[in-house]
Steps between C-alpha positions, in 0.01 A plus 500: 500500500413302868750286648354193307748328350367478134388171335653331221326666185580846671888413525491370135385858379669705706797359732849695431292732292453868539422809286807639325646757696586757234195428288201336650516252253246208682658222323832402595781699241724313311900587575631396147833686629855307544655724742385732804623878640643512820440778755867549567827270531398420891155365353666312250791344737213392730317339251789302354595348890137433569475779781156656317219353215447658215546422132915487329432300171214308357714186495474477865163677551247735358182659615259323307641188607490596847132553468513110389681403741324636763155391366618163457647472874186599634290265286738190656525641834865553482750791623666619186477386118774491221372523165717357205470397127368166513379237739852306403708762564319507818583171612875588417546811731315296774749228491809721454416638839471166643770247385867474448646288218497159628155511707174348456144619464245247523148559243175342459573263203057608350678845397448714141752281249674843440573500857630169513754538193590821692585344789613192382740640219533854506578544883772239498762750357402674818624231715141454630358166493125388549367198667146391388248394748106408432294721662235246504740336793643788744696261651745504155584833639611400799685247348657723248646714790864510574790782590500647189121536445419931499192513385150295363284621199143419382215607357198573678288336187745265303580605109309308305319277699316728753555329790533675814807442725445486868690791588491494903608178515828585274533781688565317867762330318639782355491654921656160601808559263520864552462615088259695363147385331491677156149481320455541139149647497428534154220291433315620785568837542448687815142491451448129556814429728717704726836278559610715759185421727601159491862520579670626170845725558509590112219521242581525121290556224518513120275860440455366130243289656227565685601792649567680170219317390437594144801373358732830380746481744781365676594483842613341782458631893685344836322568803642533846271337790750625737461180711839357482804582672839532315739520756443174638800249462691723245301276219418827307828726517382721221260610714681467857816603432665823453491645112775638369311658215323731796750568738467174706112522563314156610184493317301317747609717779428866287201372357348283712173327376524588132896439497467222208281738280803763557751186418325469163486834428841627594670136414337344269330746255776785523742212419318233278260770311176349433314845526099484406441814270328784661198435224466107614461625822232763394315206263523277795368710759199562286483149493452474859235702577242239334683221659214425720249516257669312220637204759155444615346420139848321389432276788075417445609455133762216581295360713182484245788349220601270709182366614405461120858328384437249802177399361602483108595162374849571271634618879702217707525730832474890601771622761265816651539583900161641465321201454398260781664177381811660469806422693588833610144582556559526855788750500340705266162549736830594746727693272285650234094506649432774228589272162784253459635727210455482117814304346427117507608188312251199317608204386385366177419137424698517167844580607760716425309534163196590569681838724673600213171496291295649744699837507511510169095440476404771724373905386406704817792325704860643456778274372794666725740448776338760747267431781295803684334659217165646436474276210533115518793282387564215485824295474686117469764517749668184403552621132599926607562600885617150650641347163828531651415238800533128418113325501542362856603884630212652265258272704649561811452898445157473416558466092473139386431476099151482488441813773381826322516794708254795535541859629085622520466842396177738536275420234162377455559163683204359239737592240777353588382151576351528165847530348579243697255296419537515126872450527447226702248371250691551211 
């Protein structure tokens, strides 16, 4: 091949990928194996203190995953990947890296409800404590900032809602307090946004969703932009201090600009476990390679659903980036010039009871809690994925009582406003 660096469809095919070395097999193997051979006790004592790469134990890392990994880092533009078993246990092995019991992480209050009870509830045994800030108002961030901060979290398109978060502008204040930005990139996927061009240290994805993309298979990934660095202040001792576990090595000084992927590897998955099954990985990376192709008509199906929901009379208001009127029109011709994604939220004029029996009305459209599948679902987040938020935090997150969300698949687009329009109807 030339020196061209390849374009985006190429990487999804092939980046990380080669032709199996012992077989020629084209498509990448999977290693459904716990355990691998060493070459001799030297090569196994160098693997164990980090002194060479190569494969100990599929807890901590396995060749199939590495082809994931890879393929995922050069989709985001990042330095090094982490693959693990869900987009949760993601979040987990990023913040174990970055925060000691007692400190403070601040997060984009429009987040996935499953994130929010996660962070909210689940990370306080941690010692970890979130402050909430609007990312409709940056300035919240800077407000939310004090000595104990580590790190802010968002979502490049908000779970439900769809709105898009301005991520530059977060990112300055993440500079100005010296933490790192980490992007949940779910919703968009690579394909639409790249957090890292716009000032992202750490992108996370759930590869159930569109990544994946047909809905067989969980995953999570953590991606390294390789931006950010560790040593400064002694914030971040797991990853500037000496670890005992390897013979007093510093992280950030061995590993330089993919230190925190090692840290998640080495720290967080040998020690915490979330591993993603060799198979996942091999489902997932088949998933990939239509990501371009399946984004693209995901998108100019939203948008045609959208257009028709803000024009049908049982509707109160549609919450779509992609369509002029919108609010976060603007940062979505910025962000996201391709589509503004395929999960969005409509509010009907009959209430909480009126979502409830729209769900159930509907035939082509999935009644699930998933988003990024080839088929379309549907859901009431006030009644299933935010149910455990009060009403006045369900309308803050994008999930007030009467707000049904969507997650537009691939299908005839004619066929699915037709389900919608007899549910709707009926």
């Amino acid at each position: 091949m030339s020196d061209r660096l390849p374009g985006f469809s190429t990487l999804a095919v092939h980046a990380g990928a080669q032709p199996d070395p012992t077989t020629g097999a084209r498509a990448t193997p999977i290693y459904q194996t716990t355990s691998f051979v060493f070459n001799d006790a030297d090569h196994a004592a160098s693997l164990f203190g980090l002194q060479a790469f190569g494969n100990i134990y599929t807890r901590i890392g396995n060749p199939t995953n590495a082809v994931l990994e890879e393929r995922v880092a050069a989709l985001e533009g990042g330095t090094a990947a982490l693959a693990v078993a869900s987009g949760h246990a993601a979040q987990v092995v990023v913040l174990q890296q970055l925060l000691q019991p007692g400190d403070e992480f601040i997060a984009a209050r429009k987040l996935y409800g499953g994130s929010i009870n996660q962070f909210t509830h689940a990370f306080k045994s941690f010692g970890w404590n979130v402050v909430w800030a609007d990312p409709d108002d940056i300035a919240s961030f800077e407000r939310a900032v004090t000595p104990r901060t580590k790190a802010i979290f968002i979502e490049s398109i908000a779970n439900p809602a769809g709105s898009i978060t301005d991520i530059e502008a977060i990112s300055t204040v993440a500079r100005k307090a010296g933490v790192p930005l980490i992007v949940d990139n779910t919703l968009a996927s690579p394909y639409l946004i790249r957090p890292i061009d716009h000032g992202a240290d750490i992108v996370v994805h759930s590869l159930t969703k569109f990544l994946g993309g047909h809905g067989n298979s969980l995953g999570g990934i953590i991606v390294d932009a390789g931006t950010f660095d560790w040593s400064t202040g002694g914030k971040y001792p797991m990853l500037s201090e000496p670890r005992p576990e390897y013979h007093g090595i510093r992280l950030q000084e061995t590993f330089g600009n993919f230190a925190f992927a090692i840290a998640c590897r080495v720290l967080g998955l040998r020690d915490l476990g979330p591993a993603l099954s060799p198979f996942n990985a091999f489902m997932i990376l088949t998933g990939i390679e239509t990501l371009p192709l399946r984004m693209q008509k995901h998108c100019d199906n939203a948008k045609a659903i959208a257009e028709y929901l803000a024009g049908h009379p049982a509707v109160a208001s549609v919450s779509y980036a992609g369509l002029p009127n919108d609010k976060y029109n603007q940062l979505a011709r910025k962000y996201a010039p391709r589509g503004a994604g395929a999960v969005f939220t409509f509010s009907l004029k009959g209430g909480y009871d009126a979502g409830v029996s729209l769900v159930s009305k509907l035939q082509l459209f999935s009644h699930l809690a998933n988003v990024g599948d080839t088929r379309s679902l549907v859901i009431h987040p006030a009644s299933t994925t935010h149910s455990q938020l009060d009403d006045a935090a369900k309308i803050k997150s994008g999930a007030g009582p009467d707000v049904v969300r969507l997650s537009i698949g691939i299908e005839d687009k004619e066929d699915l406003i037709a389900d919608l329009e007899q549910a709707l109807g009926a």
